[in-house]
C-alpha positions, 0 to 999 in steps of 0.5 A: 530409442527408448533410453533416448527419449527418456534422457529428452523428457529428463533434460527437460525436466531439469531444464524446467526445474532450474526456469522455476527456481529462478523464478520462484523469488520473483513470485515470492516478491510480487506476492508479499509485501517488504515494507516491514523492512523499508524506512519510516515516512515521516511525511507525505512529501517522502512518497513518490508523485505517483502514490502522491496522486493516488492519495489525492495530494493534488486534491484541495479541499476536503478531497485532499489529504493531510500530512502527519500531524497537519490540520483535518477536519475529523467529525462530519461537521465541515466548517472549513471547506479547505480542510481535508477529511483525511490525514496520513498517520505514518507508514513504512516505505521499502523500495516495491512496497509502500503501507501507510495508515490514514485516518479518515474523519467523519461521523464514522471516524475510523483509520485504515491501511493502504498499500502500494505496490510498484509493478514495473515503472507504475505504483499501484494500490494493492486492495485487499479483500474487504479494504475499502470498508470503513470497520463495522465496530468503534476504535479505541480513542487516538492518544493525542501527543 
């Protein structure tokens, strides 16, 4: 009796064991982030409609977001109420995983990383700890092209 109910509590194990192993690279992909190895986007249009949104595409004004290289209005000095206080400086996009550098304009002009994440059929914007903070200290000067 005693063997047997060591063999059960061994099978289980094993059983448990070889479900966790299987699993192990479904965490490890939800956890981490591939875009490194996704391609480069070269404009707002190459994103989904889903992240489009969560960027605020559909926004007019200075709610939108700009695509690279587009007009935006970088100071805290709004001339022009159609010109959006955001543009999109580049990004990686891999197939889970989609981060991306925006600039944000105003008196406190600085630039910040988002990351979107697919969970499922819906994208999601992935925060980090401290993310929507704008940086404390100045940033080096951009090099216009």
């Amino acid at each position: 009796m005693m063997k047997e109910h060591w063999k059960m509590h061994y099978g289980c194990g094993a059983a448990l064991m070889l479900l966790l192993a299987a699993a192990a690279p479904a965490l490890a992909q939800d956890g981490r982030c591939d875009a490194g190895q996704g391609k480069a986007v070269a404009s707002l249009d190459e994103l989904p409609p889903q992240v489009l949104h969560l960027l605020g595409r559909d926004k007019t004004g200075t709610a939108g977001i700009a695509d690279i290289g587009g007009k935006f209005n970088p100071s805290d000095a709004i001339i022009d109420n159609s010109i959006p206080m955001r543009r999109l400086l580049g990004g990686r996009a891999a197939p889970h995983c989609i981060v991306l550098a925006v600039e944000y304009g105003g008196v406190g002009h600085y630039e910040r990383t988002l990351e979107y994440r697919l969970a499922g059929q819906e994208w999601t914007e992935f925060k980090a700890p401290n993310a929507g903070k704008a940086p404390n200290f100045p940033l080096p000067a951009r090099q216009s092209p």
